[in-house]
C-alpha angles and dihedrals in degrees: 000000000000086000102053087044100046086056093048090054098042090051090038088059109036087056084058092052102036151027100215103082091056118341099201092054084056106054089047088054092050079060108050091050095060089065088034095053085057104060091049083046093226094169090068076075097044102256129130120227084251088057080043096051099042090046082050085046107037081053089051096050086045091048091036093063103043094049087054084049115048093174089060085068089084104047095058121029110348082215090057101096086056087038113041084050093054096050093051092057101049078047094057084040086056096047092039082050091043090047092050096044101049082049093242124149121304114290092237084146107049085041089052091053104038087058090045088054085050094053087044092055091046095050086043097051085044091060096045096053091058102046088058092049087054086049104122107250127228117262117258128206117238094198115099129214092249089053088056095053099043083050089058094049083052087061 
């Protein structure tokens, strides 16, 4: 699943930054940003929907990638399989919330794969639950204080 997610979102976002994967994908993104920059109201920070489109799609390419490459968690932020999750799906909520409120056609993608980024946490923080509960324990001593003094009367 992290796989398959993690290429939707790196093709997803390399057709926002450039031309090159598939021209045509990228001009109808340009724009749909324009109507989408409008609704977050990016230019209030002096940003244009193009600065707006490459920042969505710059965010999908990184998580994209660390969610295809679990082992790279670790090398970069030990919170990132619970992070990176959870930012992609207040980013499908906001594009679930852009698409409704521009009145465009239903948001069937960015819902699909909110719900898919949900599954993926859950089987994440499933597995790394039990993968803390298998952790070997340290060992504990059965022997009590009072065991240890009585020991010693016997002496």
């Amino acid at each position: 699943l992290g796989l398959f997610l993690g290429l939707i979102f790196l093709m997803a976002g390399t057709c926002k930054v450039t031309d090159k994967l598939d021209p045509t994908t990228h001009q109808m993104l340009a724009e749909g940003f324009k109507h989408y920059a409008t609704v977050w109201k990016v230019d209030k920070f002096d940003k244009t929907a193009d600065e707006f489109r490459v920042a969505v799609g710059i965010f999908e390419v990184i998580a994209g990638v660390l969610i295809m490459l679990p082992a790279v968690y670790s090398l970069v932020w030990p919170l990132s399989w619970f992070i990176v999750p959870i930012l992609l799906m207040v980013l499908m909520a906001g594009a679930v919330y852009t698409h409704i409120e521009i009145k465009d056609q239903p948001p069937y993608v960015p819902l699909v794969l909110g719900v898919l980024v949900l599954v993926y946490l859950i089987l994440q923080t499933a597995t790394a639950a039990g993968a803390a509960s298998k952790a070997p324990k340290a060992p504990t001593s059965t022997r009590s204080t009072t065991s240890v003094a009585e020991s010693k009367k016997t002496k």
